[in-house]
mmCIF file of the N, C-alpha and C atoms, coordinates in Angstrom:
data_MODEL
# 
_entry.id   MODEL 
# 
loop_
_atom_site.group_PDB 
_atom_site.id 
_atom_site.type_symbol 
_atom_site.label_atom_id 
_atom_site.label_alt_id 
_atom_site.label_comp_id 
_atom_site.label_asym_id 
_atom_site.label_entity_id 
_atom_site.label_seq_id 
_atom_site.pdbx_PDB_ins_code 
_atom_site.Cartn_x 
_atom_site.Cartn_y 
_atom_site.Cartn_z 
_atom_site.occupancy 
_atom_site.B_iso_or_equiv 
_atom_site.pdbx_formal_charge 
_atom_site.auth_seq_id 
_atom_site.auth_comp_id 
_atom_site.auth_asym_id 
_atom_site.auth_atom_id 
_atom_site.pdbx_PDB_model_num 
ATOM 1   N N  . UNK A 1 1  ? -167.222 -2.274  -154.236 1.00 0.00 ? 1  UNK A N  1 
ATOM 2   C CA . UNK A 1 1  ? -167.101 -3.693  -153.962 1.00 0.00 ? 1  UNK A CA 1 
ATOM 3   C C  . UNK A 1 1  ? -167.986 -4.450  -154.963 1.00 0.00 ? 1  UNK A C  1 
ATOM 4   N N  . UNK A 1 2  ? -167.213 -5.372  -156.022 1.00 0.00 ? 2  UNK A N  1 
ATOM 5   C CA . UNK A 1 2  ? -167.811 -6.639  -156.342 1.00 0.00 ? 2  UNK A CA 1 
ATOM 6   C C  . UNK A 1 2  ? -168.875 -7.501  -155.805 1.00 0.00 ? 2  UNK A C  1 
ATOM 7   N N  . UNK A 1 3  ? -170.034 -7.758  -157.128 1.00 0.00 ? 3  UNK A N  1 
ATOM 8   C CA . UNK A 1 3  ? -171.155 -8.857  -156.124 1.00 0.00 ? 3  UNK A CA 1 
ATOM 9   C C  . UNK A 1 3  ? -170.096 -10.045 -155.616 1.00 0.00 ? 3  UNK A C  1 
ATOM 10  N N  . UNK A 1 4  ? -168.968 -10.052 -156.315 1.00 0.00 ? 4  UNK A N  1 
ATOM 11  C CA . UNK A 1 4  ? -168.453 -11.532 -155.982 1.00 0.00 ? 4  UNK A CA 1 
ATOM 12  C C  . UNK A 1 4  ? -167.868 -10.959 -154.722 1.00 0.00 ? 4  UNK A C  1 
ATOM 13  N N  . UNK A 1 5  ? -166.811 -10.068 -154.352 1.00 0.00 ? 5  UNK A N  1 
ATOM 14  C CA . UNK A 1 5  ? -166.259 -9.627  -152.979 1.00 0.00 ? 5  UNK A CA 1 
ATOM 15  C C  . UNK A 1 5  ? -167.022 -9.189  -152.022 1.00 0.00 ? 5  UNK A C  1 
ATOM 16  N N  . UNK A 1 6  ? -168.618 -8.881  -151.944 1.00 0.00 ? 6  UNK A N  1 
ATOM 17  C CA . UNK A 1 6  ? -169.553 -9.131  -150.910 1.00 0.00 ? 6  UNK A CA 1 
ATOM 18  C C  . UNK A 1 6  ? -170.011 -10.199 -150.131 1.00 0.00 ? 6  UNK A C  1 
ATOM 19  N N  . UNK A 1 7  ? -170.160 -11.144 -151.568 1.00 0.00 ? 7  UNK A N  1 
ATOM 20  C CA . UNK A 1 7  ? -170.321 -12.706 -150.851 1.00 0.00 ? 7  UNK A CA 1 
ATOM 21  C C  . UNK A 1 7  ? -169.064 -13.365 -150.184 1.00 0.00 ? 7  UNK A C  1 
ATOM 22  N N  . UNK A 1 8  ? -167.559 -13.053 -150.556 1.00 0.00 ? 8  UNK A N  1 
ATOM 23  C CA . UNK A 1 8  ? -166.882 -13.378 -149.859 1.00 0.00 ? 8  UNK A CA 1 
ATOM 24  C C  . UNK A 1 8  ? -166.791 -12.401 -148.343 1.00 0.00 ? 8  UNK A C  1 
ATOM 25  N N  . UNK A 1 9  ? -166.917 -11.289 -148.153 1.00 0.00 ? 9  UNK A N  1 
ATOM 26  C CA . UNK A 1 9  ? -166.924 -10.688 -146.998 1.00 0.00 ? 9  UNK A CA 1 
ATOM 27  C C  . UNK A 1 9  ? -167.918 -11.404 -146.258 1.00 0.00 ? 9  UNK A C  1 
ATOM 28  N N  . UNK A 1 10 ? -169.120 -11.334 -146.988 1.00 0.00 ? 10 UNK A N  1 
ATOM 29  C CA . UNK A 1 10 ? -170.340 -11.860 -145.847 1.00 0.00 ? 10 UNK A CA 1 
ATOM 30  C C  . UNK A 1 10 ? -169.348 -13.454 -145.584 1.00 0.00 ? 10 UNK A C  1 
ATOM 31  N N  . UNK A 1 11 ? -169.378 -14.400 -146.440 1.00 0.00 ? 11 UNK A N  1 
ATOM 32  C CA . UNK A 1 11 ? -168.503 -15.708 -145.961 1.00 0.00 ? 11 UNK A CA 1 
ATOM 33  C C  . UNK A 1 11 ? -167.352 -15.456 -144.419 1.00 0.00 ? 11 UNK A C  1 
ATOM 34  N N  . UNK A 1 12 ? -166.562 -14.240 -144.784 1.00 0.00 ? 12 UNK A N  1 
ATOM 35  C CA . UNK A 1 12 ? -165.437 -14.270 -143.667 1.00 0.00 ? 12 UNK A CA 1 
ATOM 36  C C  . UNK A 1 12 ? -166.386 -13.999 -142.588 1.00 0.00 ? 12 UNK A C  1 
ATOM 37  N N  . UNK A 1 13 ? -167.276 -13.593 -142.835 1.00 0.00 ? 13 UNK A N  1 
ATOM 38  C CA . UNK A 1 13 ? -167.973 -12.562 -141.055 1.00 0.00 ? 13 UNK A CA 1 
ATOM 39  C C  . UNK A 1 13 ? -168.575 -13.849 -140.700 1.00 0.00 ? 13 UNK A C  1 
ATOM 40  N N  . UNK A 1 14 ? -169.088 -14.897 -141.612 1.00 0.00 ? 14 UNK A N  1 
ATOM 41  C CA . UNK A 1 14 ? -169.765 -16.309 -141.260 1.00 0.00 ? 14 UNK A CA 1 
ATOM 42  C C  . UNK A 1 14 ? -168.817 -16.895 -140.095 1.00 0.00 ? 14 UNK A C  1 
ATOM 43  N N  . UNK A 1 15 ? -167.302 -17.375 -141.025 1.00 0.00 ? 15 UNK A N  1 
ATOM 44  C CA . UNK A 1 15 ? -166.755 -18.240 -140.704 1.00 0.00 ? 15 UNK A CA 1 
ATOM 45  C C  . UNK A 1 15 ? -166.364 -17.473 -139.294 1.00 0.00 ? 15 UNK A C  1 
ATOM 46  N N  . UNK A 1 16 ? -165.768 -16.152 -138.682 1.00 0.00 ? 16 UNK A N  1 
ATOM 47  C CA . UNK A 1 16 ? -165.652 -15.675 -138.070 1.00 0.00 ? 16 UNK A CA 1 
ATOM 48  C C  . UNK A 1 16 ? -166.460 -16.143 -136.606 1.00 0.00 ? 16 UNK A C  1 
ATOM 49  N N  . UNK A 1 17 ? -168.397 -16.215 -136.972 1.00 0.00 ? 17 UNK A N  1 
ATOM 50  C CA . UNK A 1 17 ? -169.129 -16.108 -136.006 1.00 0.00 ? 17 UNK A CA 1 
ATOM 51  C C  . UNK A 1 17 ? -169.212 -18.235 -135.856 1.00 0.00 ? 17 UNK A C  1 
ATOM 52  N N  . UNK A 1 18 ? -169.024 -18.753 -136.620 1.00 0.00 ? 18 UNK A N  1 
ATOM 53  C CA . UNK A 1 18 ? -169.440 -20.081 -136.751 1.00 0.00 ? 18 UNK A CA 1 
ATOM 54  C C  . UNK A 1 18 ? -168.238 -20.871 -135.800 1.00 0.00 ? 18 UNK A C  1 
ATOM 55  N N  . UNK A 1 19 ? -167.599 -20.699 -135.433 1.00 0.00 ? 19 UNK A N  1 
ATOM 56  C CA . UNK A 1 19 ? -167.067 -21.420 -134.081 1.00 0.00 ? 19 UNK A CA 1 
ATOM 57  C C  . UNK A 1 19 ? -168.051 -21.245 -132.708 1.00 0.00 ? 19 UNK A C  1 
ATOM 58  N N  . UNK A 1 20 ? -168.159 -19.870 -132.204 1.00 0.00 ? 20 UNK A N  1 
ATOM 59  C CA . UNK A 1 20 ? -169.281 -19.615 -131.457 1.00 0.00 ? 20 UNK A CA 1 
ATOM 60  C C  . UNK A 1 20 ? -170.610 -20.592 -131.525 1.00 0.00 ? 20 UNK A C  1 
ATOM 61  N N  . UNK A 1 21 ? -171.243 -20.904 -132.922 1.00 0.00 ? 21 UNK A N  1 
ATOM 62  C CA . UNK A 1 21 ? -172.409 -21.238 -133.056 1.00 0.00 ? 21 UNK A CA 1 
ATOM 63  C C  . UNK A 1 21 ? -172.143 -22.709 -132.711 1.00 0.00 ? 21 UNK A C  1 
ATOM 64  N N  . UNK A 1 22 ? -170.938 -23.314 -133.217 1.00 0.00 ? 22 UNK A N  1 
ATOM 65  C CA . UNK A 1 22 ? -170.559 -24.598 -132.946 1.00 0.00 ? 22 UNK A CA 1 
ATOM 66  C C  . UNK A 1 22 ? -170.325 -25.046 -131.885 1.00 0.00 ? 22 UNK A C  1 
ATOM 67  N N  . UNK A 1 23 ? -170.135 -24.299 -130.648 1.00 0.00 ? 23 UNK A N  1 
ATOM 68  C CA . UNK A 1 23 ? -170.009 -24.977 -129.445 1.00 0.00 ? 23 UNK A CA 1 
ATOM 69  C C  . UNK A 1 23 ? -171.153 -25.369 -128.902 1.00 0.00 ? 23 UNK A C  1 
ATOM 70  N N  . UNK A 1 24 ? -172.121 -24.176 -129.162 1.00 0.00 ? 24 UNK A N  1 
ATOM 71  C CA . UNK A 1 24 ? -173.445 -24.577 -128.585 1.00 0.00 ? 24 UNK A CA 1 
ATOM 72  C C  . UNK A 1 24 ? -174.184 -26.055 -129.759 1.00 0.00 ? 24 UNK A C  1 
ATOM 73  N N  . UNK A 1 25 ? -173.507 -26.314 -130.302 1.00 0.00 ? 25 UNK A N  1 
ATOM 74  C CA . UNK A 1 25 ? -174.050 -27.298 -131.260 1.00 0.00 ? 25 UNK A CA 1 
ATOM 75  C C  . UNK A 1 25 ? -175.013 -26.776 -132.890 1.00 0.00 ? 25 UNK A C  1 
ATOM 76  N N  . UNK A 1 26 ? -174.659 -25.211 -132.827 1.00 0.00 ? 26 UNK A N  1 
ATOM 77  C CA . UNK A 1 26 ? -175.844 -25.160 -134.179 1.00 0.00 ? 26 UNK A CA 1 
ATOM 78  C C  . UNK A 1 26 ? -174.550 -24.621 -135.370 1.00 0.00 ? 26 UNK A C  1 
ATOM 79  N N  . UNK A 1 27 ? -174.939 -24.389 -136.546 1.00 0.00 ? 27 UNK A N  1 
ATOM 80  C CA . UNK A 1 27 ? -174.407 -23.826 -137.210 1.00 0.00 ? 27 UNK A CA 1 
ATOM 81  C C  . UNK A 1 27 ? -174.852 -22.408 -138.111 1.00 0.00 ? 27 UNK A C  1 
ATOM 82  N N  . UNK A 1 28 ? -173.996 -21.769 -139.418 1.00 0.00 ? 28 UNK A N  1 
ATOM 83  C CA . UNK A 1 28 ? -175.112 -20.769 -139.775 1.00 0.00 ? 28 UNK A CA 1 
ATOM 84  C C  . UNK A 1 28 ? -174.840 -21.287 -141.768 1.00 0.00 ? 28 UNK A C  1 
ATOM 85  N N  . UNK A 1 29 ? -175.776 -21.005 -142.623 1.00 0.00 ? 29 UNK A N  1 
ATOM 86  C CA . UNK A 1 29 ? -175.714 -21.468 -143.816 1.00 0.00 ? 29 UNK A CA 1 
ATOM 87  C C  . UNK A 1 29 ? -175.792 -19.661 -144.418 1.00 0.00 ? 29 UNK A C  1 
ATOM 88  N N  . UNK A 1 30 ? -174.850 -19.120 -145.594 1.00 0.00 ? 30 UNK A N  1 
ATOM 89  C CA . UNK A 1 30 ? -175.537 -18.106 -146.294 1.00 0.00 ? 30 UNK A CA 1 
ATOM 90  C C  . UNK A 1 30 ? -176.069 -18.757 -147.539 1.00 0.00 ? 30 UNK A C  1 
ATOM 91  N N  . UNK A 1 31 ? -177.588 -17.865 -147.682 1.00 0.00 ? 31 UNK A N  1 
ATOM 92  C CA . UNK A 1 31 ? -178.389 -18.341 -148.632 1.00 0.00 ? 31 UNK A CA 1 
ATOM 93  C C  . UNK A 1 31 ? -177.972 -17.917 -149.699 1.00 0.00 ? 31 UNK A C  1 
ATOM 94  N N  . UNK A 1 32 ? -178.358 -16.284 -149.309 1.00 0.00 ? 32 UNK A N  1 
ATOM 95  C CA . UNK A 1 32 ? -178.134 -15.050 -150.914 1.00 0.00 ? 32 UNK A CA 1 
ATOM 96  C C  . UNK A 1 32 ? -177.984 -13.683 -150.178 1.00 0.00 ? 32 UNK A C  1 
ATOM 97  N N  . UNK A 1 33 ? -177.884 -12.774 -150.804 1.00 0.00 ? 33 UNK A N  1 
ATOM 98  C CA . UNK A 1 33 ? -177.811 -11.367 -151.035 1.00 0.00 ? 33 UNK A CA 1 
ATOM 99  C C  . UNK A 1 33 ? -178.380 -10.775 -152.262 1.00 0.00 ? 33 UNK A C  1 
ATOM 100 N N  . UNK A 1 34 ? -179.883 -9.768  -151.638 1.00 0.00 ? 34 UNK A N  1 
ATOM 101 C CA . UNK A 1 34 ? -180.263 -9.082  -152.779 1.00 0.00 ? 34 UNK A CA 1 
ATOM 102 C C  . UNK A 1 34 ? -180.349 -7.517  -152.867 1.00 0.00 ? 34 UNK A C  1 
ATOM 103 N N  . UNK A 1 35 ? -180.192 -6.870  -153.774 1.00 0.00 ? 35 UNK A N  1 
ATOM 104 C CA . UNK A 1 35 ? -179.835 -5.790  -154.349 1.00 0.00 ? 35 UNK A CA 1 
ATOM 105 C C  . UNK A 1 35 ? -178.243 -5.130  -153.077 1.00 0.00 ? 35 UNK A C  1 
ATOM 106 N N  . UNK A 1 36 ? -177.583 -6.047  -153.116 1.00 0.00 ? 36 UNK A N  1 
ATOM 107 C CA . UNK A 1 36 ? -175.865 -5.724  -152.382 1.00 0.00 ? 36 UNK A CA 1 
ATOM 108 C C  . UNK A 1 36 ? -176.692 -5.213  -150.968 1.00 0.00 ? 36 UNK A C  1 
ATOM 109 N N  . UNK A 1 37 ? -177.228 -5.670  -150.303 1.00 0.00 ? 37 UNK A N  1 
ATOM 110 C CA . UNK A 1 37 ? -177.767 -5.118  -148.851 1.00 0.00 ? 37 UNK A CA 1 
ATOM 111 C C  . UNK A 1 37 ? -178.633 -5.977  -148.397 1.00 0.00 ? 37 UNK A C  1 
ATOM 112 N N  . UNK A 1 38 ? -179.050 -6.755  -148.367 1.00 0.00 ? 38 UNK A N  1 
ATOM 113 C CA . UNK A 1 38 ? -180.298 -8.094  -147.911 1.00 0.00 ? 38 UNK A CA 1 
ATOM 114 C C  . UNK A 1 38 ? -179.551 -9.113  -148.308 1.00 0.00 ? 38 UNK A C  1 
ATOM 115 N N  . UNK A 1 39 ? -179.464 -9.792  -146.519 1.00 0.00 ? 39 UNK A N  1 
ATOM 116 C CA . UNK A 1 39 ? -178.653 -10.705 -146.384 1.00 0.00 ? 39 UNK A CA 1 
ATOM 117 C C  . UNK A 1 39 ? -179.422 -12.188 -146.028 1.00 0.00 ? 39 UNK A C  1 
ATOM 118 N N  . UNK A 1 40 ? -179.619 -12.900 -146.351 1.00 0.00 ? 40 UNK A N  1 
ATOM 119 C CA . UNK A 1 40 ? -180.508 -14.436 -146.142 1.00 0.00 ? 40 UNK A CA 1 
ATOM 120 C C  . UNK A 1 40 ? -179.494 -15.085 -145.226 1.00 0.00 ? 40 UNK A C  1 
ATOM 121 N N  . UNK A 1 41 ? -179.914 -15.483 -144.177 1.00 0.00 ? 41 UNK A N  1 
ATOM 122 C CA . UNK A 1 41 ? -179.191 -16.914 -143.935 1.00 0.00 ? 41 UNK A CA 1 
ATOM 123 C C  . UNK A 1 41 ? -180.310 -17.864 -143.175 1.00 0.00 ? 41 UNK A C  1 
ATOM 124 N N  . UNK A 1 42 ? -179.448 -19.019 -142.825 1.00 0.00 ? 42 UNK A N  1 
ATOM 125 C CA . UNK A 1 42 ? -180.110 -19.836 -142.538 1.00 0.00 ? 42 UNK A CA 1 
ATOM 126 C C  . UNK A 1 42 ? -179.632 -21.137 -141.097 1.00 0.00 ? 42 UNK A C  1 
ATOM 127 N N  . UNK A 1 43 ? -180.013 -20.507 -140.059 1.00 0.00 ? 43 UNK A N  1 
ATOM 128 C CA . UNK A 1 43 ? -179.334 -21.227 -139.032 1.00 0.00 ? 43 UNK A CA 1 
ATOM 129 C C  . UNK A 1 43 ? -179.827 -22.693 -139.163 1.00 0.00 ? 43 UNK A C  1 
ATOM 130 N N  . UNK A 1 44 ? -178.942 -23.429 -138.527 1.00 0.00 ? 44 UNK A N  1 
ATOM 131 C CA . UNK A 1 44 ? -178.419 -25.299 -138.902 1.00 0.00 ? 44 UNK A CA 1 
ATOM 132 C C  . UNK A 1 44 ? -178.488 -25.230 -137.348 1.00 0.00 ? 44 UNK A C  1 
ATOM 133 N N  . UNK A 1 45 ? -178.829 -26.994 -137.439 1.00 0.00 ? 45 UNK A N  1 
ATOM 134 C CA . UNK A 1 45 ? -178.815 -27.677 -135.871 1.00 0.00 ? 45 UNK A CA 1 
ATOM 135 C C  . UNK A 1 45 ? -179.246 -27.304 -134.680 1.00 0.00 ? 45 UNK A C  1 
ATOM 136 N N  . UNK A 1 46 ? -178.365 -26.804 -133.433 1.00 0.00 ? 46 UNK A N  1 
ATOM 137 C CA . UNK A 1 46 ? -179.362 -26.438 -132.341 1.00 0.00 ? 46 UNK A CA 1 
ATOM 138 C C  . UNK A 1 46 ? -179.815 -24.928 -132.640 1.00 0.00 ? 46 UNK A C  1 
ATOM 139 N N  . UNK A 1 47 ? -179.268 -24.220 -133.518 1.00 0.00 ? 47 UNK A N  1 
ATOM 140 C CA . UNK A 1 47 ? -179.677 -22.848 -133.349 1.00 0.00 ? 47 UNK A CA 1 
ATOM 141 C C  . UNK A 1 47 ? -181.051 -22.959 -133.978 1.00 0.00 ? 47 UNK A C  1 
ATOM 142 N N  . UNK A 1 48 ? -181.359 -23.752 -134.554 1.00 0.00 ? 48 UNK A N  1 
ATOM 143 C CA . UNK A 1 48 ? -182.867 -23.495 -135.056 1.00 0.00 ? 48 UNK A CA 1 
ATOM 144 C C  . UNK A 1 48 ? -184.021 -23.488 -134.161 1.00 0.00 ? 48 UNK A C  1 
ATOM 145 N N  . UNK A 1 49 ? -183.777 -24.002 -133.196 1.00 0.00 ? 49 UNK A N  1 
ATOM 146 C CA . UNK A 1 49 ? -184.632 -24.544 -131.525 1.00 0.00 ? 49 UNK A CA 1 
ATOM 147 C C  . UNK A 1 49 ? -184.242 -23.418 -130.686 1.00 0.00 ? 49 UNK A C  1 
ATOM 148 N N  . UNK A 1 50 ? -183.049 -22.964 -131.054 1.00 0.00 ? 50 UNK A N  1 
ATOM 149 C CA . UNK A 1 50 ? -182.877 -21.739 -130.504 1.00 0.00 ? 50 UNK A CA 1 
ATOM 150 C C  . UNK A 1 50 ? -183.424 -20.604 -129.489 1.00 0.00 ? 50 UNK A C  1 
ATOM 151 N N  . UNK A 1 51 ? -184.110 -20.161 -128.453 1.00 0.00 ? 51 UNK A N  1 
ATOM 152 C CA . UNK A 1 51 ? -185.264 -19.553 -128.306 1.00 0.00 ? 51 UNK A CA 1 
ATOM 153 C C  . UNK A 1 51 ? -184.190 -17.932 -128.086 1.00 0.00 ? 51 UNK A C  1 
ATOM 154 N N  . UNK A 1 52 ? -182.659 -18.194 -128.092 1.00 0.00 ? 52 UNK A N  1 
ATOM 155 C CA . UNK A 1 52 ? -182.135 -16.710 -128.358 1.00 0.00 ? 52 UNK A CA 1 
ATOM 156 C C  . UNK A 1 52 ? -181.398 -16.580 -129.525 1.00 0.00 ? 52 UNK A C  1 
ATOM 157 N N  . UNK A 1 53 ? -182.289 -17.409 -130.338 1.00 0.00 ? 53 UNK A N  1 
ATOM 158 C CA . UNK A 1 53 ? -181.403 -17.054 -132.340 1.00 0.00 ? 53 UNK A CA 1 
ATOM 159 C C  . UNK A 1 53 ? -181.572 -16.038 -132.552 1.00 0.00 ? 53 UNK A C  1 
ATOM 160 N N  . UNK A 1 54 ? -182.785 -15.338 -132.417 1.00 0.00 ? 54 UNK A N  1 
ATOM 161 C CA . UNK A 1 54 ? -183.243 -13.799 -133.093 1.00 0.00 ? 54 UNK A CA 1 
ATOM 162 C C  . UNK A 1 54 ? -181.862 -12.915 -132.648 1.00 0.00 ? 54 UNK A C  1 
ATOM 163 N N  . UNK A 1 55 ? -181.823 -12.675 -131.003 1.00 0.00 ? 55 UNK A N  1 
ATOM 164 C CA . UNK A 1 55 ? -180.515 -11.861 -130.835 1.00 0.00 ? 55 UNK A CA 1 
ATOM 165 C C  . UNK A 1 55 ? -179.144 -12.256 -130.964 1.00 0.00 ? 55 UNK A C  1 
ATOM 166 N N  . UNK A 1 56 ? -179.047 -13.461 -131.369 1.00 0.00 ? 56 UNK A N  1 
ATOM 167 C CA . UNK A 1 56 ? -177.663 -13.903 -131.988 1.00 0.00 ? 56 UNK A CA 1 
ATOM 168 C C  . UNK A 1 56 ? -177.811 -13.492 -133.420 1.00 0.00 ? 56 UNK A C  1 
ATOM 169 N N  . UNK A 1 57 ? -178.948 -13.592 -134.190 1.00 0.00 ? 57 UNK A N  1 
ATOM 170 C CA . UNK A 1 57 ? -178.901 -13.294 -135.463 1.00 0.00 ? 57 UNK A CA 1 
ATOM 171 C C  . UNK A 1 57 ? -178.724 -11.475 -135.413 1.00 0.00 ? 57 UNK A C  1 
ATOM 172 N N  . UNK A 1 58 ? -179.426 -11.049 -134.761 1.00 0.00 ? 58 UNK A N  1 
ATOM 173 C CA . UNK A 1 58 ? -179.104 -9.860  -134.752 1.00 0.00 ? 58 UNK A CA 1 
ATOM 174 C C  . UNK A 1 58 ? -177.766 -9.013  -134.193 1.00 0.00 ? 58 UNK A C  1 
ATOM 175 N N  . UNK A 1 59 ? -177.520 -9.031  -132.957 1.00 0.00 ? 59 UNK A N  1 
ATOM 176 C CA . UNK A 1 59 ? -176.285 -8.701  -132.338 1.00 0.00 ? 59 UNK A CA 1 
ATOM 177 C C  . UNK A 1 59 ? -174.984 -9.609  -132.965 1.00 0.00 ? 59 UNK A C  1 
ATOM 178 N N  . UNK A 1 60 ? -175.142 -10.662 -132.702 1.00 0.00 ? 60 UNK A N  1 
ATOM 179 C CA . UNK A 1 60 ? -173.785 -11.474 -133.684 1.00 0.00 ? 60 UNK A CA 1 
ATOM 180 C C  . UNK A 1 60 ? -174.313 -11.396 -135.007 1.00 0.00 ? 60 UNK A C  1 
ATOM 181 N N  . UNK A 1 61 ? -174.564 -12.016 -135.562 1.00 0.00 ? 61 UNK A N  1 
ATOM 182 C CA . UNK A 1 61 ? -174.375 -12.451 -136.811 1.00 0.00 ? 61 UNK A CA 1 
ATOM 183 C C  . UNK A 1 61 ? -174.716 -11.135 -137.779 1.00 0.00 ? 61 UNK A C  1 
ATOM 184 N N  . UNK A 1 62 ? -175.795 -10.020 -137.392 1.00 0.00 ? 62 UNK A N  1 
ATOM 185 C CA . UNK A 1 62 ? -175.782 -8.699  -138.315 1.00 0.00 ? 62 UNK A CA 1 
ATOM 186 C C  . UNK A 1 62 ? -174.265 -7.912  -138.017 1.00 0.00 ? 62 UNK A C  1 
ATOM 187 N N  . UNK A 1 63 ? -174.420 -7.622  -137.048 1.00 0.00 ? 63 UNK A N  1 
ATOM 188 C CA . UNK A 1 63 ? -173.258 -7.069  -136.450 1.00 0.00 ? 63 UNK A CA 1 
ATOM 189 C C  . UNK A 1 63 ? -171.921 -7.408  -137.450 1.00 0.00 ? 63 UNK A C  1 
ATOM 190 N N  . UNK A 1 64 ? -171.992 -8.511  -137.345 1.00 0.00 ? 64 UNK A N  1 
ATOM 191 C CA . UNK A 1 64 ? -169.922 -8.647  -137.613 1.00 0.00 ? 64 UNK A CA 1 
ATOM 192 C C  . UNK A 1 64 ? -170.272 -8.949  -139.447 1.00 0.00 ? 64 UNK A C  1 
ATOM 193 N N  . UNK A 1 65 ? -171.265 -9.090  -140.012 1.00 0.00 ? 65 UNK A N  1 
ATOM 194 C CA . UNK A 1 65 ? -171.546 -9.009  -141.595 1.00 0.00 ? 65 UNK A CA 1 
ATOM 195 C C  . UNK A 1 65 ? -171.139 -7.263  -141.419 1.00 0.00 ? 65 UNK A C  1 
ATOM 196 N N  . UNK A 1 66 ? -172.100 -6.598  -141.008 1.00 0.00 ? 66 UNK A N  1 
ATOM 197 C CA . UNK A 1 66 ? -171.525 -5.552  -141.079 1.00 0.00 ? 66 UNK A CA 1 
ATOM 198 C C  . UNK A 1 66 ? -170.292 -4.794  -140.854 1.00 0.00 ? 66 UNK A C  1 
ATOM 199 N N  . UNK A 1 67 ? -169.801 -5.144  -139.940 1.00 0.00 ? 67 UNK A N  1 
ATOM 200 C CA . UNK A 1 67 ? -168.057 -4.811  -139.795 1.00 0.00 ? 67 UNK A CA 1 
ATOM 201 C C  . UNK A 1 67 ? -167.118 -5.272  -141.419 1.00 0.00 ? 67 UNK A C  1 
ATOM 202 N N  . UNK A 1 68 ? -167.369 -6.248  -141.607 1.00 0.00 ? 68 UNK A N  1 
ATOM 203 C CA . UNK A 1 68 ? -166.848 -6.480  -143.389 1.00 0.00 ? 68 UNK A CA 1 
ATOM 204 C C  . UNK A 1 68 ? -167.713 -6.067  -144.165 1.00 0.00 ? 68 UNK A C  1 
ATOM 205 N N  . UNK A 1 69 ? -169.117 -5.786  -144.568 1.00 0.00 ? 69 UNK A N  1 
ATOM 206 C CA . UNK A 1 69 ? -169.848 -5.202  -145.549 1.00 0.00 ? 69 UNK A CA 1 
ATOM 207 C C  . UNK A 1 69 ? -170.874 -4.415  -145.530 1.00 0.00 ? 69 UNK A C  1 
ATOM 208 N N  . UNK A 1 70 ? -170.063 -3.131  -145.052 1.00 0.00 ? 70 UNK A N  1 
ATOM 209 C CA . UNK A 1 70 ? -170.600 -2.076  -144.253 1.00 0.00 ? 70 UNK A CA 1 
ATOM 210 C C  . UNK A 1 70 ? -172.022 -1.630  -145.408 1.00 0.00 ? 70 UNK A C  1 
ATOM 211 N N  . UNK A 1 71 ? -172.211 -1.905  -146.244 1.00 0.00 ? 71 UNK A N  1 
ATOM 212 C CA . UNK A 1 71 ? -173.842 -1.549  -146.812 1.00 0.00 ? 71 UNK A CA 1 
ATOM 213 C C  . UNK A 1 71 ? -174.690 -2.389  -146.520 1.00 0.00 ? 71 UNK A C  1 
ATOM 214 N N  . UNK A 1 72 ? -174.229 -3.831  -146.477 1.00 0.00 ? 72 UNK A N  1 
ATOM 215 C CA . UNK A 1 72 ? -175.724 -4.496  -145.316 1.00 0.00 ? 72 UNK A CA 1 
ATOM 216 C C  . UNK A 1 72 ? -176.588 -4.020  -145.000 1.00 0.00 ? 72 UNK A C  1 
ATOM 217 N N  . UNK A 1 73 ? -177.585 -3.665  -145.086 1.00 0.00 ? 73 UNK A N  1 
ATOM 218 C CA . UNK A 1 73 ? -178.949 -3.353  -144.198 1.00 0.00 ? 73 UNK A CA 1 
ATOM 219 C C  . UNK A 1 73 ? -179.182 -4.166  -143.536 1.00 0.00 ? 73 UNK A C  1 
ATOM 220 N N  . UNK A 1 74 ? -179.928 -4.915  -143.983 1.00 0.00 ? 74 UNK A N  1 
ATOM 221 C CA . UNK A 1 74 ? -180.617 -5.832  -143.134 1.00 0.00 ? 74 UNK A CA 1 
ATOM 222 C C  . UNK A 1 74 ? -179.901 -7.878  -143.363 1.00 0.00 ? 74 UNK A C  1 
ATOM 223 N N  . UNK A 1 75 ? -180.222 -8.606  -142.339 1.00 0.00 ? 75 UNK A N  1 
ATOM 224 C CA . UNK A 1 75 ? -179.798 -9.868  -141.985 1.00 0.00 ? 75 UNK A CA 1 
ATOM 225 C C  . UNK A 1 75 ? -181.296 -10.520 -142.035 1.00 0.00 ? 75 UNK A C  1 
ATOM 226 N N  . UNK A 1 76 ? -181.676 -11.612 -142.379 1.00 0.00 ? 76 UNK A N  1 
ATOM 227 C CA . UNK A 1 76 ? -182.934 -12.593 -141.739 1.00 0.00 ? 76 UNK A CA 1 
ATOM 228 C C  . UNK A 1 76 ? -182.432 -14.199 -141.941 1.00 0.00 ? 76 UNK A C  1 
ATOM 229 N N  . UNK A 1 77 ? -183.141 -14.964 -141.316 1.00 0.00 ? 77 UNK A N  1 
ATOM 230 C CA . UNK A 1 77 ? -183.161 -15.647 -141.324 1.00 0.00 ? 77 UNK A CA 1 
ATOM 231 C C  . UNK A 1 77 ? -184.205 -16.398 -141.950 1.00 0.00 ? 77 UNK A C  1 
ATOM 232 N N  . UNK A 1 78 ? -183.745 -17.355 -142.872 1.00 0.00 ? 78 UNK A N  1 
ATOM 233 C CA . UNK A 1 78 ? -185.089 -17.613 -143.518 1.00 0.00 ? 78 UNK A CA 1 
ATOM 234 C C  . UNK A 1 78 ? -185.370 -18.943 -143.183 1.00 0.00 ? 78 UNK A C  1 
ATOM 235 N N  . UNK A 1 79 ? -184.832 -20.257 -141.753 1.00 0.00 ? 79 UNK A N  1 
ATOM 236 C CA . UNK A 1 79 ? -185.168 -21.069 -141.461 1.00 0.00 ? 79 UNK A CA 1 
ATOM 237 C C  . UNK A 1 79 ? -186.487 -21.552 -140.940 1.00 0.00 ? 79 UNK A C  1 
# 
């Protein structure tokens, strides 16, 4: 897989989880990806106040990056 077809996978697993994030009122931003496995993002609006972002970032949002870009390691959030 292409650096460019990673960033689009990570994008689909975004757009995928970002209805979810939108009802509750927050959203999610991708920052970057470094060395094809470290994933940045950056939760928007209510998810930042969040007090269960960590396990949405983890269970949702690592989770389904990984289902499209199965070398992912790791997810953070850098808000």
């Amino acid at each position: 897989m292409t650096h460019e077809e990673l960033i689009l996978n990570i994008e689909k697993a975004l757009e995928e989880i970002r209805p979810f994030l939108n009802s509750d009122g927050g959203d999610i931003k991708f920052i970057s990806v470094e060395d094809e496995k470290h994933v940045k993002v950056q939760f928007e609006g209510a998810c930042t106040s969040c007090s269960l972002s960590m396990g949405t970032l983890k269970a949702g949002v690592e989770t389904t990056i990984k289902k499209y870009a199965p070398q992912v390691e790791t997810v953070v959030n850098i808000g």
